[in-house]
N, C-alpha and C positions, 0 to 999 in steps of 0.2 A: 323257675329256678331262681332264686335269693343269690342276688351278684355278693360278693365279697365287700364286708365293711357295712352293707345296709342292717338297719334292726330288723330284727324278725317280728311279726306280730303274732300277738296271744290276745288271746278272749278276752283278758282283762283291760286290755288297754281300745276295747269298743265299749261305746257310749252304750250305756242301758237305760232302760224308766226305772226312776225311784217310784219305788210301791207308798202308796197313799196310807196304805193301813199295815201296820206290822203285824197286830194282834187280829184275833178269829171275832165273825162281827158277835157284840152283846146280844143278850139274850132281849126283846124289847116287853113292853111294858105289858100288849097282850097275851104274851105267853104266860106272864107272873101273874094275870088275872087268876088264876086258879088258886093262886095259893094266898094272895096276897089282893086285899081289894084294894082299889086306886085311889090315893089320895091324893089331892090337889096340892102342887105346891110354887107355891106363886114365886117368881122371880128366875124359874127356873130357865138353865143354861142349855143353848142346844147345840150340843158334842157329840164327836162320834162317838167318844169313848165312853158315853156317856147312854145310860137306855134310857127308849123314847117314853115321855109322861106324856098326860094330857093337861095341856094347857090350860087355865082356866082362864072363863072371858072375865077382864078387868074392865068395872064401869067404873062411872065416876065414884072417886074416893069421898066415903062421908068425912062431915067436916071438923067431926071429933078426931077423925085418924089425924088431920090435917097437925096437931097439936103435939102429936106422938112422935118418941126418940124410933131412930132405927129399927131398935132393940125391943122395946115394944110392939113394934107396926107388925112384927114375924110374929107369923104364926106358931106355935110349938109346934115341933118335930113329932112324930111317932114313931115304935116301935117298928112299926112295919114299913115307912117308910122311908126310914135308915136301912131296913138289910133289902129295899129294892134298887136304894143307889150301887151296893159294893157290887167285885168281881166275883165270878168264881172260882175257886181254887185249879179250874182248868184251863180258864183266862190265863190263871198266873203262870203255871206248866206253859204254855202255849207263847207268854210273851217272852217269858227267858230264854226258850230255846228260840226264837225268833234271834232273840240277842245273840247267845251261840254262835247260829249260823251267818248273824252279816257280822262279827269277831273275826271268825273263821276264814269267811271268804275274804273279809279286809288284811287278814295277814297273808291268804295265801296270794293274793293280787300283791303285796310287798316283796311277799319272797320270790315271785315269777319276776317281777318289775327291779327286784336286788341282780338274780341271775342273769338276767337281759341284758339288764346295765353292766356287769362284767363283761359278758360276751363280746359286748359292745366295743369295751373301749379297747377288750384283745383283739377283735380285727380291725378298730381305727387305727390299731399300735402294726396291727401287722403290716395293714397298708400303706400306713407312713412310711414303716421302714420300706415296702418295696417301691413306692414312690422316690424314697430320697433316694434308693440303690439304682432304679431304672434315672436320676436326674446324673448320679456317677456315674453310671456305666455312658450315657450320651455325651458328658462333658470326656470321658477319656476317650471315646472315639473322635469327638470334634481335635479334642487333640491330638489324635495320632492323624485327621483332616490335617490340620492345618504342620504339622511337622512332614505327614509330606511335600504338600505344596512350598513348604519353605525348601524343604532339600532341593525339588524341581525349579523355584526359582533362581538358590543359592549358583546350582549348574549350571542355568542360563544367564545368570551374573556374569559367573567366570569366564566362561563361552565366549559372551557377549565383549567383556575387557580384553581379550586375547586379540578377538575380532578387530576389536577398534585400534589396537597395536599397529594391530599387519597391516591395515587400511592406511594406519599414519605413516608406517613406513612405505609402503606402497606410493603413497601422496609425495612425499620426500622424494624416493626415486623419480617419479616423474617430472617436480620442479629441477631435479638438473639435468633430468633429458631433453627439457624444452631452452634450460639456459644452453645447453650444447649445441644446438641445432643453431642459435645465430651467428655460427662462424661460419659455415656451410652455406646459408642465406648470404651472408654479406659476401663470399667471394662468388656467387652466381650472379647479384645484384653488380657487382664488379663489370666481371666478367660482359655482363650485357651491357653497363657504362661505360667501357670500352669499345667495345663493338658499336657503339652508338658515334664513337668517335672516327669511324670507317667514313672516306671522298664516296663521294659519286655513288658509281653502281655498286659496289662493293658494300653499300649499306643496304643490303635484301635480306628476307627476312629467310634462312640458310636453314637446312638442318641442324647446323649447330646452334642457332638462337632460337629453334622450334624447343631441341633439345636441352637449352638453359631456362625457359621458358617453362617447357616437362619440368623440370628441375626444383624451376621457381616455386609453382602451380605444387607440386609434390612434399616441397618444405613448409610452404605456406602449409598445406592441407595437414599434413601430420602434426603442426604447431597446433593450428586449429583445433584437432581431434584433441593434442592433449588439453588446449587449453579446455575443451569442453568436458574430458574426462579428470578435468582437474578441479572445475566448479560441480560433478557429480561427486566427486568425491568426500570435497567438502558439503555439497548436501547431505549425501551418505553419511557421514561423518555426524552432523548434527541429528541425523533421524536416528543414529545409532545409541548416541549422547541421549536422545529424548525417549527410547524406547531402555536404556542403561536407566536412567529416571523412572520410569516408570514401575520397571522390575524393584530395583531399589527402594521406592517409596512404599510397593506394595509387597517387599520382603519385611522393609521395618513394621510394618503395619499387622503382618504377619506374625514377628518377634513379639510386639505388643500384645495382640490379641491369645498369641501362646502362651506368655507367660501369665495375663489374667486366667485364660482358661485351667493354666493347670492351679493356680493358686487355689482359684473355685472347687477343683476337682481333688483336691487337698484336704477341702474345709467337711468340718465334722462338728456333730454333739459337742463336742468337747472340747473345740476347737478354742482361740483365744480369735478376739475381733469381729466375732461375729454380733448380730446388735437387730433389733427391728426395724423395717423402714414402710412404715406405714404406707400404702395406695402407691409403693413401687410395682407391682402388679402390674397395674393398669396403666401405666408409663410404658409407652410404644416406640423407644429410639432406634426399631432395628430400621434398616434402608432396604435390606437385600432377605433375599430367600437361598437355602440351602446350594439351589440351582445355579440363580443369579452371581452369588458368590463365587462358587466355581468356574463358572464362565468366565466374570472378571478374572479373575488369575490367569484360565486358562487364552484368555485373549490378551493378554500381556504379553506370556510366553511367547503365545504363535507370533505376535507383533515382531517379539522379539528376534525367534527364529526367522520369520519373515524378512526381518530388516538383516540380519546374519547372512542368510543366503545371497540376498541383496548385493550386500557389499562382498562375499566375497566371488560371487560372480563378477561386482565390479573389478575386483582386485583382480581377476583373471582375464576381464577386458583389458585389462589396464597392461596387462603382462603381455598377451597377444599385442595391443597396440605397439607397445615398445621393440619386440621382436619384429612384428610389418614392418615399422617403420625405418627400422637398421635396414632391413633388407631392401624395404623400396628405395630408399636415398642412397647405398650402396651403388645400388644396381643402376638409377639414373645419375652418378658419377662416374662411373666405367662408359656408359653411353653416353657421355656428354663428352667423355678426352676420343671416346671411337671417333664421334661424329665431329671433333676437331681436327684430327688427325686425317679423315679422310675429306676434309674440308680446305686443309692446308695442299695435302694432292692434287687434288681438282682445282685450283685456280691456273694453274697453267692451261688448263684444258678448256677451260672456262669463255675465251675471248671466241671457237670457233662455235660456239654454242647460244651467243650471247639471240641472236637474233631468233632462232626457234622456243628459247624460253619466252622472248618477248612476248612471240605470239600467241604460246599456251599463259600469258601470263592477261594479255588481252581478251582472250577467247573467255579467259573463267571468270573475269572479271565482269564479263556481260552477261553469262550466265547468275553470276552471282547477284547484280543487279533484278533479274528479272525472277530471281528466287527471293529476291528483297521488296520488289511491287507485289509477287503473289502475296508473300506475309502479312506487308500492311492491307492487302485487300481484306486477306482472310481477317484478319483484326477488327479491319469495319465492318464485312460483315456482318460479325458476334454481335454487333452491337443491338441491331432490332429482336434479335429471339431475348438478349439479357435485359432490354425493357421491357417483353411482351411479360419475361418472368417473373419481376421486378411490379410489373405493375398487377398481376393478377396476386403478386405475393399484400401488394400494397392494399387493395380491394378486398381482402380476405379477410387482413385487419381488424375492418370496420365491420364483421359479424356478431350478430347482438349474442351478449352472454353465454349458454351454454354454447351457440354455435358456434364460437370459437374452437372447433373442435382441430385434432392434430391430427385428421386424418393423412390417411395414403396421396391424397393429392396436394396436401401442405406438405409432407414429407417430402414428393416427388419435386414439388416448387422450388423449397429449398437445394434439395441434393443438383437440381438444375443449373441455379443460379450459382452455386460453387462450379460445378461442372465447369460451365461457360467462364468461368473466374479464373478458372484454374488454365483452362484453353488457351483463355488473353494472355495470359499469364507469361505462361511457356511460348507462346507465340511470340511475344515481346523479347523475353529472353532469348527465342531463335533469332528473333530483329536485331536485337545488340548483338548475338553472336555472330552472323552472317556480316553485320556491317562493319564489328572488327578484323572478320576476316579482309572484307575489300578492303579497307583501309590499308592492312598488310601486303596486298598486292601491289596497290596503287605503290606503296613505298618500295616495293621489290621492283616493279616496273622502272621506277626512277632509277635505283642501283644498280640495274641490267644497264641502262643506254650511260652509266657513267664510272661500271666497270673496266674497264680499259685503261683508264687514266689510272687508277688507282690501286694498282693488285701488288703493288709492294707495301704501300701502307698497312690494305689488308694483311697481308703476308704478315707484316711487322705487330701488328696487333694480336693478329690469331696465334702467334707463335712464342713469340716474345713475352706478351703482357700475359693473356689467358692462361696457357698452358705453363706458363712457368707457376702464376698464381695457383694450381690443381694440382699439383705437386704431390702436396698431403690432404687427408682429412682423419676428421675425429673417428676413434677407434669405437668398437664395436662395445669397448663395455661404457663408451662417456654415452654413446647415442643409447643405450639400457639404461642410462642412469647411475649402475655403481658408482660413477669415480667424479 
């Protein structure tokens, strides 16, 4: 099957032998013996076209010839050997229709070779045009490619900006819920620098400075959390900014390459600007494949969406934290005036009590110690298994080349020696924790044996200074942040 635009072949256009002899061969010179006896004729030519003589043997020339013109040295002609040179009248029939037929066959090789060559250039013509039509119809799907992608990015633009609105309001909201919170801080921090001003036994460490304490521990942490949801925020904020970038750069990039493409998918025969460019062909500047290209857009988007989610799942963290935080600070200032108020109670009651607190205050104390020797034991302990890990991790090291490998037993070394890290760790922190507590007993223990002397001061302090300082606190929408 002859593909579309190829020439067709004909007979005429395969190589043939050119024939050596057009004409029928002559008659030779012993056939003419019959009629015609053989005369010798010296100088004679040997052609095909010509019939065979006999040659005659040439000796040496005498030396009278030697003296003679040309014209002289020939022999005369004869009758008869004149009409053994010519054709015969059948020759001649014979050679002209020879002529005829390669006429013939050379026009009809022109006229097969004339209609070819039309054929020819009607299906180069057809193929061109369905080439240039199959090069439109791809430039106008690239462009209705890339007019969607721009639509899907323009939406993840918009998206994207609206996002970063709510985030920056959101981020607003939280810097004035965290300036709010140090009025609440400064009167617990009060409140315990009072009470720090407590005689004698009167200075122990009470429910109520357990509970200013909760308080403290409470504002700090909530400060904390926003201060941490306040630097997420702002990273949010920049990834949002960097992935808004990105859509951006590759929407205009987008605009650019649509409106080249439809320009191209515009251009025509007859176009104006159009011009040759010599070995553009062969000029390879693309980067990406059909595929690739898509993917980059399409991983932009998802970036984008990505970081969207992102933020406003933060934005909802952020919202949750603000509501906890109303409510935990709330709720541990109703239990801080409880635990003052029945704090204030209990001091009359206080003097026949003084001696059985002492000694549950002795009792935990020695407990507490000896929960403070197990800790540091357990801590020394840790120490030989985190060199045995330490040093087989160190040893493992120095394995040549490939055996550096990361097996199950480097895996296990490592996850070990966190392990044990993490053990001291917490241990340690149990150690500080355990020894602030005795420290607070020791100090309670004090306040017991020199409560007595003291419990109008107390009195005067818990009543007077505190509870008149607690009075108020900030409203429900300053701890949100509106106001």
């Amino acid at each position: 099957m002859e593909l579309l635009g190829s020439p067709l072949r004909t007979p005429y256009t395969q190589p043939r032998s050119t024939p050596t002899k057009f004409l029928p061969p002559i008659p030779t010179a012993s056939s003419l013996q019959n009629r015609f006896p053989p005369s010798p004729l010296p100088n004679s030519f040997s052609s095909p076209w010509m019939p065979r003589v006999t040659k005659p043997t040439l000796g040496p020339a005498p030396r009278s010839s030697q003296r003679l013109t040309p014209r002289e040295a020939l022999p005369p002609i004869s009758h008869q050997t004149a009409l053994s040179t010519r054709y015969t009248p059948g020759d001649w029939y014979r050679s002209n229709l020879s002529n005829y037929k390669r006429s013939e066959t050379a026009r009809h090789t022109a006229e097969c070779l004339t209609a070819d060559s039309s054929r020819l250039i009607q299906d180069k013509y057809q193929q061109t045009r369905k080439t240039q039509a199959e090069s439109t119809k791809n430039l106008g799907q690239r462009v209705n490619d890339i007019m969607f992608w721009k639509s899907e990015l323009r939406c993840e633009h918009d998206k994207m900006m609206e996002e970063t609105n709510a985030l920056t309001g959101m981020k607003e909201r939280l810097e004035r819920a965290l300036a709010n919170t140090e009025a609440p801080l400064q009167v617990t921090q009060e409140c315990l620098l009072h009470r720090e001003k407590r005689m004698g036994i009167d200075l122990v460490c009470d429910d109520v400075e357990k509970q200013l304490f909760v308080e403290l521990d409470i504002i700090r942490s909530c400060q904390e959390r926003m201060r941490r949801h306040l630097e997420q925020a702002e990273a949010q904020l920049a990834s949002n900014r960097l992935a808004q970038h990105d859509v951006e750069r590759d929407l205009a990039n987008k605009q650019a390459a649509h409106r080249i493409d439809e320009q191209c998918q515009q251009l025509r025969n007859t176009s104006t600007g159009i011009s040759y460019f010599r070995g553009v062909e062969r000029v390879d500047a693309t980067i990406s494949v059909p595929e690739s290209w898509a993917n980059f857009t399409d991983k932009n988007i998802l970036r984008s969406q990505s970081e969207r989610a992102a933020s406003a799942k933060l934005r909802d963290s952020i919202e949750n934290l603000l509501v906890l935080t109303d409510k935990q600070m709330q709720h541990q200032f109703n239990c801080v005036n409880l635990a003052f108020t029945q704090r204030i109670a209990e001091m009359a009651d206080a003097k026949r009590k003084i001696q059985a607190q002492l000694s549950k205050t002795l009792q935990e104390m020695f407990h507490l110690e000896r929960s403070i020797e197990a800790i540091q034991k357990a801590i020394r302990d840790k120490g030989f298994p985190l060199k045995v890990a330490q040093t087989r991790l160190d040893k493992r090291i120095r394995r040549p080349k490939m055996e550096l490998c990361r097996d199950p037993a480097q895996l296990r070394l490592v996850s070990e020696v966190c392990e044990i890290n993490e053990t001291i760790q917490s241990l340690q922190q149990r150690l500080r924790d355990s020894e602030d507590v005795l420290q607070r007993l020791a100090h309670n223990k004090s306040a017991l044996e020199h409560e007595l002397v003291v419990k109008s001061t107390s009195l005067f302090i818990d009543q007077e200074k505190c509870l008149a300082m607690r009075k108020t606190f900030p409203s429900t929408g300053r701890l949100l942040g509106y106001v």
